[in-house]
C-alpha positions as CSV (number, residue, x, y, z in Angstrom):
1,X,58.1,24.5,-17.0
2,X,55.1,22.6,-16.6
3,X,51.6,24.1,-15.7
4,X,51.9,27.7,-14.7
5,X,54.9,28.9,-12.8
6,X,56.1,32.1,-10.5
7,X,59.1,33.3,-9.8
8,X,60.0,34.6,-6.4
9,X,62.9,36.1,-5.1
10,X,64.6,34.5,-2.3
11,X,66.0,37.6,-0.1
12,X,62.3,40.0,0.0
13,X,59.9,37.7,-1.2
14,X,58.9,39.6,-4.5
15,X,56.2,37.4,-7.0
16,X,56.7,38.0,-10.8
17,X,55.3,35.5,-13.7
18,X,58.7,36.2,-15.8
19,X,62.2,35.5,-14.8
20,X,63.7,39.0,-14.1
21,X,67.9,39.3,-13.7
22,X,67.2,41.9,-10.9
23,X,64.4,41.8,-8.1
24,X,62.4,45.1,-8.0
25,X,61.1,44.6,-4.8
26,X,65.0,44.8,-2.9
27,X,67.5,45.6,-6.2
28,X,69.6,41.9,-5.3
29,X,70.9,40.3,-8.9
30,X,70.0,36.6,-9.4
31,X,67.4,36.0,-6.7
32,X,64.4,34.8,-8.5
33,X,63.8,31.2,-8.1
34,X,60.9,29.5,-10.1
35,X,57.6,27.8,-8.4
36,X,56.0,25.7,-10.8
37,X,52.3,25.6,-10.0
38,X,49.9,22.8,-10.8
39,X,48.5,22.9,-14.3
40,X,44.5,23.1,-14.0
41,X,44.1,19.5,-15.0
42,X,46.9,18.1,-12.6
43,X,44.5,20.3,-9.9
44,X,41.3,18.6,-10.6
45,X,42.9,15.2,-9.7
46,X,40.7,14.2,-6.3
47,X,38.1,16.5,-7.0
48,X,34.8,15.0,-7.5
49,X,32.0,16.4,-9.0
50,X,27.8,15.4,-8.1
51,X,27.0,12.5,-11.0
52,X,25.2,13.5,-14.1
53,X,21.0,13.7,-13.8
54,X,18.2,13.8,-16.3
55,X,16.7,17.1,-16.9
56,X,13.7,16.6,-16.0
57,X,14.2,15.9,-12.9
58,X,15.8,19.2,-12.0
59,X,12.8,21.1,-10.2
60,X,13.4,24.9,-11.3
61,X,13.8,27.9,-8.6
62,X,10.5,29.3,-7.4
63,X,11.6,32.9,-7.4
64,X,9.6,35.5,-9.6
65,X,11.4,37.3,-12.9
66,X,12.6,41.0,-12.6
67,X,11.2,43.3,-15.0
68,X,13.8,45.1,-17.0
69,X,13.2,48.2,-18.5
């Protein structure tokens, strides 16, 4: 499988991350089908991010510091 996957079982619904002969969730034998889920990098695709700028030009938060003890 490619990325991470999920089984779930096609009579109740019941999730699991393994492939299991039996479902807990309703006790029905062979019911767990897999759902391969995007790996993180095939999720990033389309997903843009702000462009790089230099540091000085970030202007720091005005806030004060809390005192620790």
């Amino acid at each position: 499988m490619r990325g991470r996957g999920k089984y779930i079982c096609r009579e109740c619904g019941y999730e699991s991350v393994g492939w299991l002969g039996r479902c807990p969730g309703c006790g029905a034998w062979n019911t767990l089908i897999a759902e391969v889920l995007p790996s993180e990098e095939e999720g990033r695709k389309g997903v843009s991010s702000p462009p790089p700028v230099p540091i000085g030009s970030i202007i720091p938060p005005t806030e004060g510091r809390l005192e620790s003890a």
